[in-house]
C-alpha positions in Angstrom: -5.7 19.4 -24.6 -3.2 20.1 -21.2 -3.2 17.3 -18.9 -4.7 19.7 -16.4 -7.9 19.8 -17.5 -7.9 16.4 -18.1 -7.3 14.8 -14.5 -6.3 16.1 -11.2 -3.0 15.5 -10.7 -2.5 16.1 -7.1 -5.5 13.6 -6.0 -3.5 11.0 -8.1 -0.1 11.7 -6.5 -1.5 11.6 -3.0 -4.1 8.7 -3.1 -1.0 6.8 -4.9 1.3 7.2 -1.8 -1.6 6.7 0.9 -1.9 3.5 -1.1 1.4 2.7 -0.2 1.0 2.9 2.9 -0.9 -0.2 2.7 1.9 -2.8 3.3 4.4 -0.5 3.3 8.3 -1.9 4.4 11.0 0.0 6.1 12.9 0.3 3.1 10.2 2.3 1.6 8.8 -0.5 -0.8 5.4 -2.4 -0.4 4.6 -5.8 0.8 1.3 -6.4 -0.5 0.8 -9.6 -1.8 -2.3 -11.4 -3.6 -5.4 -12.1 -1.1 -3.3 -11.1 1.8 -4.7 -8.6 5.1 -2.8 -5.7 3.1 -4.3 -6.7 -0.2 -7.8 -6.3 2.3 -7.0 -3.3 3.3 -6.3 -1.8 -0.3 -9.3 -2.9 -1.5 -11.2 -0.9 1.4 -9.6 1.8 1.0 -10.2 2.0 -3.4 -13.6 1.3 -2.6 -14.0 4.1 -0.6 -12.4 6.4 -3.4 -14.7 5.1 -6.2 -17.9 5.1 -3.5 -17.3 9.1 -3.3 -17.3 9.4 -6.7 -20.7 7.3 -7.3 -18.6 4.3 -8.8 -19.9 1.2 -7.9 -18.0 -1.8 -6.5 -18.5 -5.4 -7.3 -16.3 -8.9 -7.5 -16.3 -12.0 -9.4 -15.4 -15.6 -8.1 -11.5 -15.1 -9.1 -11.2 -12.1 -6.7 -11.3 -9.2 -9.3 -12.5 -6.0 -7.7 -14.6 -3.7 -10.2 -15.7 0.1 -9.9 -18.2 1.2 -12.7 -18.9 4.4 -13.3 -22.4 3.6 -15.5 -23.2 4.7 -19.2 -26.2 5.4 -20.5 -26.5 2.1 -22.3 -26.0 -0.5 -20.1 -26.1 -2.9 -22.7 -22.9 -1.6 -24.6 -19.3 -2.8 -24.0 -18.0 -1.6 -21.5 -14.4 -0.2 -21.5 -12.1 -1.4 -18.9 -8.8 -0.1 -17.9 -6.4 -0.9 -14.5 -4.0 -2.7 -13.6 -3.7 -5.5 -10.2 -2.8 -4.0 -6.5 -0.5 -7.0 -5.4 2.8 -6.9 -4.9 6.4 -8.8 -4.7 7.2 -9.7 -0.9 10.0 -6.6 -1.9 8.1 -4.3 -4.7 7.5 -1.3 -5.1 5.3 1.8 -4.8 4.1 1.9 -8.8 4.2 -1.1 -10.2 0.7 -2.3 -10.8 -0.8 0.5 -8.6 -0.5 3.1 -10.5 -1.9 1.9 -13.2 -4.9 1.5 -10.9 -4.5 4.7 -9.3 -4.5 6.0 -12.6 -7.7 4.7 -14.1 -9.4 5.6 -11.0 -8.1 9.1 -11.1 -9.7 9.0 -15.3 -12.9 7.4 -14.3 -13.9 10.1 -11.4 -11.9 12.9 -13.3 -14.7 11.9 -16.5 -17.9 12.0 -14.1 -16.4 15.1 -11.9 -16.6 17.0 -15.6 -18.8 15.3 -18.2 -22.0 14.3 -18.8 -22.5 9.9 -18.5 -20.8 8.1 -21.4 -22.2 6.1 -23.5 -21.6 3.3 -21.9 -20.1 1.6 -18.8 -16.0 3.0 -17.9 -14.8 0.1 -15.5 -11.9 0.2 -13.5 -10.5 -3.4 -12.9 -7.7 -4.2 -10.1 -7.3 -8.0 -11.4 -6.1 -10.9 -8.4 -2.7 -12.0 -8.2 -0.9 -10.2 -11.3 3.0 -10.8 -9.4 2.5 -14.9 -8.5 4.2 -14.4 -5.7 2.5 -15.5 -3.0 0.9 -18.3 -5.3 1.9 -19.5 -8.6 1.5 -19.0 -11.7 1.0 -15.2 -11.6 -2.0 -13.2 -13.6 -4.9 -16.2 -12.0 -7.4 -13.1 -11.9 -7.2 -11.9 -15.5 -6.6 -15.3 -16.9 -10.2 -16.5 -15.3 -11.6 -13.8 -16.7 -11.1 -14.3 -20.3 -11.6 -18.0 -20.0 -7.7 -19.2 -20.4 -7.9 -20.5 -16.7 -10.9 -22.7 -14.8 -11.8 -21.9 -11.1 -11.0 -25.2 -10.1 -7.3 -25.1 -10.8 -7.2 -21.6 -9.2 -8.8 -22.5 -6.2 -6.6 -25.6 -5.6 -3.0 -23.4 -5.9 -1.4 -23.0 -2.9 1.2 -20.8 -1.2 4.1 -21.9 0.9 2.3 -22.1 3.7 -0.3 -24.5 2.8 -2.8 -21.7 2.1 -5.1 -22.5 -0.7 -6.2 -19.8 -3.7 -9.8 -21.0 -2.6 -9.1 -20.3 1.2 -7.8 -16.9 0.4 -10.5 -15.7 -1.6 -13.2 -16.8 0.8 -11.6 -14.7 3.5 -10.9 -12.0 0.9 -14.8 -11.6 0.0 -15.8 -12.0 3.6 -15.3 -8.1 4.5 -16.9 -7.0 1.9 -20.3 -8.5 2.2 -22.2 -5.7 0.5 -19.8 -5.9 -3.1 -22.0 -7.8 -5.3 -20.4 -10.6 -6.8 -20.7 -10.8 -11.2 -20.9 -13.3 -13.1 -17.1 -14.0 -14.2 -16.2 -12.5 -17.4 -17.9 -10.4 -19.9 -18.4 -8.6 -23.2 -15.7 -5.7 -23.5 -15.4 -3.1 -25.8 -11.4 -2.3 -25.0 -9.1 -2.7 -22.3 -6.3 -0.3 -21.5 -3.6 -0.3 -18.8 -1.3 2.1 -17.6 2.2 0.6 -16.1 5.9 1.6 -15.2 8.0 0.4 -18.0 10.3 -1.9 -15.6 12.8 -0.9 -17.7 15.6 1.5 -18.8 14.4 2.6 -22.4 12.1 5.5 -21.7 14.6 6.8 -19.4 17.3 6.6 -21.1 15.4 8.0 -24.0 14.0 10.9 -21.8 10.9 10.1 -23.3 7.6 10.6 -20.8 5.1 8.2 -22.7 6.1 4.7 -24.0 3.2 3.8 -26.4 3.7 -0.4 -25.9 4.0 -2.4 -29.6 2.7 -6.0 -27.4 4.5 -8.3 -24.6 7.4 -10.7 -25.2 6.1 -14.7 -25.0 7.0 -16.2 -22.1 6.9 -20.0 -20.5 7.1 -20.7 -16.7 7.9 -24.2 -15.3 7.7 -25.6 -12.0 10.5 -28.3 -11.3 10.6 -31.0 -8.6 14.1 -33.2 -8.3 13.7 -36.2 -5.8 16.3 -37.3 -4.3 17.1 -39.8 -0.9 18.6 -38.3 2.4 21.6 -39.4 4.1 24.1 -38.6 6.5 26.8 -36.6 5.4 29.2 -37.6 7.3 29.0 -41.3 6.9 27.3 -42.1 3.2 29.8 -42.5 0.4 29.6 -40.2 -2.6 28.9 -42.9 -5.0 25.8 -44.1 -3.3 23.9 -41.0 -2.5 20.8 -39.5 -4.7 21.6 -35.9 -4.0 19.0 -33.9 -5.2 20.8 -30.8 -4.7 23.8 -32.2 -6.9 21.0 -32.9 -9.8 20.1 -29.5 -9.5 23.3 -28.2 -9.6 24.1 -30.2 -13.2 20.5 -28.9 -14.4 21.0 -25.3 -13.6 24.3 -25.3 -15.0 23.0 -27.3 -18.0 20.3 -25.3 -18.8 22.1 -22.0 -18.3 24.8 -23.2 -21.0 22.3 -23.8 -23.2 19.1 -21.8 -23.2 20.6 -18.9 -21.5 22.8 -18.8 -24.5 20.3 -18.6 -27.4 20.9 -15.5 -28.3 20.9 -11.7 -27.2 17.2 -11.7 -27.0 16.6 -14.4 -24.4 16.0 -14.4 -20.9 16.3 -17.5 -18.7 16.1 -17.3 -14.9 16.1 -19.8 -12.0 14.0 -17.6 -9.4 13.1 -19.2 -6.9 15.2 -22.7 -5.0 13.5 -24.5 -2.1 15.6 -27.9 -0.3 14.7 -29.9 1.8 15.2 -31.2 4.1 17.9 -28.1 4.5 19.8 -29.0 7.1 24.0 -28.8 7.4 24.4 -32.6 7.9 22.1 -34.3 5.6 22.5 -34.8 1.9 19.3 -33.1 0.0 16.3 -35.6 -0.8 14.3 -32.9 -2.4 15.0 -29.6 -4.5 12.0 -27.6 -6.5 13.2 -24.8 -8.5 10.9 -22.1 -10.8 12.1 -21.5 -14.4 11.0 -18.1 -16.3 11.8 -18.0 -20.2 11.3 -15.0 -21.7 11.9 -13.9 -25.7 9.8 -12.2 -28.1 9.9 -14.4 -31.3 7.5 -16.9 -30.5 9.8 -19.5 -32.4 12.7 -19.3 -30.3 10.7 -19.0 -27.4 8.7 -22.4 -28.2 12.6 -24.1 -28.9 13.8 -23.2 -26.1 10.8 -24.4 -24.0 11.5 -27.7 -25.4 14.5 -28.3 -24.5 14.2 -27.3 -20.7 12.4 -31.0 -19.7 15.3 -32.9 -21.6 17.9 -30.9 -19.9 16.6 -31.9 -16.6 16.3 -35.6 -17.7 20.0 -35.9 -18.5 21.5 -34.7 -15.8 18.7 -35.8 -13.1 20.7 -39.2 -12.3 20.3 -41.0 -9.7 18.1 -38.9 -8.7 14.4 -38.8 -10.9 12.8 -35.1 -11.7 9.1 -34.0 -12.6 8.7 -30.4 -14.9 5.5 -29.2 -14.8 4.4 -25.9 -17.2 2.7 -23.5 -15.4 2.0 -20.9 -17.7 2.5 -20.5 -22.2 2.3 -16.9 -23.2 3.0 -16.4 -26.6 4.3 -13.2 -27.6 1.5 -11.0 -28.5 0.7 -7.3 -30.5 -1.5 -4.9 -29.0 -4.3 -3.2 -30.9 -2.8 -0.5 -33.3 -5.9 1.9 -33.5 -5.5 2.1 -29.8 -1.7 2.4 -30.1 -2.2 5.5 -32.6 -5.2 7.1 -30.2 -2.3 7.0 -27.3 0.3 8.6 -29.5 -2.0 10.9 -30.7 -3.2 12.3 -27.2 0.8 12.3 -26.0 1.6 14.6 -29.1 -1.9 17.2 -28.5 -0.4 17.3 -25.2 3.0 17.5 -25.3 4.2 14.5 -24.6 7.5 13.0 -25.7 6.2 9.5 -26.5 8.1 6.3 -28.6 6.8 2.8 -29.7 8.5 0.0 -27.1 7.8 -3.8 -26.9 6.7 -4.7 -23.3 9.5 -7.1 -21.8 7.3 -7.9 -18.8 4.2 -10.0 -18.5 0.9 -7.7 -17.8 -2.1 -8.6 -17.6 -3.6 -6.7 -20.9 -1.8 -9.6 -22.3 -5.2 -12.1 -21.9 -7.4 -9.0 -22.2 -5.8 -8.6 -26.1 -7.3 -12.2 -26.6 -10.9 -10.8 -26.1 -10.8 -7.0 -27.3 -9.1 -4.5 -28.0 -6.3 -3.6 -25.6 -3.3 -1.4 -25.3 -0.8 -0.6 -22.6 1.0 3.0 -21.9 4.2 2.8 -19.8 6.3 5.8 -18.0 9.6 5.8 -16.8 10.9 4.2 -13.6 14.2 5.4 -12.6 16.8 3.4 -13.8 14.4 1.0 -15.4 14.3 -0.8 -11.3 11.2 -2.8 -10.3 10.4 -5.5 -8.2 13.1 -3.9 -5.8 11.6 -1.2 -2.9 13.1 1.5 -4.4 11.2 1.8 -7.1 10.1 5.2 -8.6 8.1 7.0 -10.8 8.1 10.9 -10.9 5.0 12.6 -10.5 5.3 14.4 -13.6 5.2 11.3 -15.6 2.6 9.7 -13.5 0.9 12.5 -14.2 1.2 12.3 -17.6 0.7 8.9 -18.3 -2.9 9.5 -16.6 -3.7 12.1 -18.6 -3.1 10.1 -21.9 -5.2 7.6 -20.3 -7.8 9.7 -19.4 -7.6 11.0 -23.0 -7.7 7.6 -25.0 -10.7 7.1 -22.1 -12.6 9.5 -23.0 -12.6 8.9 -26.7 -13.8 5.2 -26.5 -16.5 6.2 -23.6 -18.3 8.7 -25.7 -18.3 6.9 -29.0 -21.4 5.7 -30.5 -19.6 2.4 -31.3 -16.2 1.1 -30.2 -14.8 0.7 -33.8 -11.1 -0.2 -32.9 
């Protein structure tokens, strides 16, 4: 089966960079971050795509957009498949759209040439995959399977004071003729195409990466208080420098959980002070941690240890850690694995098994069905940086697979994964 006949490959390519436009930064990434006037925009624009094609729109209360091409048996599981449409302040062109662009492209390549599945193919683009605009990251797929309440969500806000609850309000406004779902429901699989965000496939010159599951990870949110004081007249010995406690944390923790072993990944991402100024000694620091390691074991040890680090070297100065988000490490469903291998091989694919080492959001849909992941190559393995790319070829490939694996589940009788 040629990937051809399967999807049109041109329609992908091009609606994938007219996407881009959307928020698009000299540097030739994307700006498009969770509930923002670009993420607005996108959403027009995907709606229009999946209008033409007789998909129909809806939303949810966590800001999950929806396109449903209908089955004949409404009452069946539906299979879903996408990916998110936000963005890092400095992403990319692919990560997280394609995998939208992608599904889209599967869903209206399936009604341009097949008769109505057997049940409902919905294409999800879930709210706030990246965190980056408000944390913790992946609020839209976590609501929907029930791992995160509404009320939490709503009450997050971003660094300007902007609450989750403000944003989708003004989000939904626009679109006043998307009927809003109930939030969550039944599925019968979940599948999501992604770059990998990393070397492997590349270096592998392998087109398909058929994902084994997603490393645990453990986010934290810490707060070190401190007292201000002028720097030119307050001795060392009496200030509370909260930026000094930092300092003694960071290095602290880096000696010790960065060091674990090969496997881990430990990273202070973002830093804010306050009150930042030349002259006066720090009263406040807040600093994100990310932990990242596939054996859930080590992970969980390591997670442990990051509040104690802080206590011991917070002195003078006192320091809250707040977890925002425990993912353990998770396996993705191997039927589906062996239905993506299998289309890659029929149509001459080169594809190998590969452990995710980013979060996605398939992670929480794995908790309530079936779900698998396909990744392609993104030249040397960048992401989260604005030059970011993804051949067409492989895009195009990875779309077919998709639209393979698809077509398999939407036709069945029974989702027997």
């Amino acid at each position: 089966m040629g990937s051809s006949t399967l999807i049109n490959a041109d329609r992908l390519w091009t609606r994938l960079m007219a996407l881009a436009e959307i928020g698009a930064t000299p540097a030739g990434g994307v700006n498009r971050q969770a509930l923002s006037d670009g993420e607005i925009a996108a959403w027009r624009r995907v709606i229009g795509w999946a209008r033409e094609a007789g998909l129909t729109p809806s939303t949810d209360a966590a800001g999950n957009l929806f396109l449903t091409l209908a089955g004949r048996d409404g009452a069946a599981s539906p299979v879903l498949l996408g990916s998110h449409l936000d963005s890092q302040p400095t992403g990319g062109k692919f990560d997280g759209a394609a995998g939208v662009m992608a599904a889209l492209e599967a869903a209206v390549s399936l009604a341009e040439q097949s008769d109505r599945p057997a049940r409902d193919v919905i294409v999800v683009a879930w709210m706030n995959e990246e965190g980056s605009r408000f944390a913790p990251g992946m609020m839209g797929s976590e609501a929907f399977t029930g791992e995160r309440n509404m009320d939490a969500i709503r009450a997050a806000r971003d660094a300007d004071g902007i609450s989750v609850g403000e944003a989708l309000d003004r989000l939904h406004q626009p679109f006043p003729d998307v009927p809003h779902r109930p939030l969550g429901f039944a599925a019968g699989a979940y599948l999501e195409l992604h770059i990998e965000q990393g070397p492997l496939l590349e270096a592998a010159d392998c087109a398909i990466g058929v994902v084994t599951g997603i490393q645990g990870k453990k986010t934290f949110q810490v707060v070190v208080e401190g007292a201000e004081g002028h720097a030119g007249t307050l001795a060392q010995q009496e200030r509370r420098d909260a930026l000094a406690a930092f300092a003694r944390m960071a290095s602290a923790l880096h000696a010790e959980i960065g060091t674990v072993d090969a496997d881990i990944k430990f990273t202070i991402g973002r830093v804010a002070v306050v009150p930042n100024a030349p002259s006066v000694v720090p009263s406040r620091v807040s600093f994100s941690i990310d932990l990242r390691h596939p054996d859930n074991a080590v992970l969980d040890a390591a997670g442990a240890r990051i509040a104690a680090l802080c206590q011991q070297n917070a002195a003078p100065c006192a320091v809250t850690v707040t977890p925002l988000v425990d993912a353990p490490s998770n396996a993705f469903d191997p039927r589906l694995r062996a239905s993506i291998a299998e289309a890659a091989r029929e149509q001459g694919h080169s594809a190998m098994e590969i452990l995710s080492a980013a979060g996605h959001d398939a992670r929480h849909l794995a908790k309530i069905c079936p779900a698998a992941m396909i990744f392609i190559p993104c030249r040397d393995g960048a992401s989260h940086v604005e030059h970011e790319w993804a051949e067409p070829d492989h895009v195009a490939a990875g779309a077919s697979v998709l639209a393979q694996v698809l077509r398999e589940l939407a036709f069945a009788p029974g989702i027997a994964v």
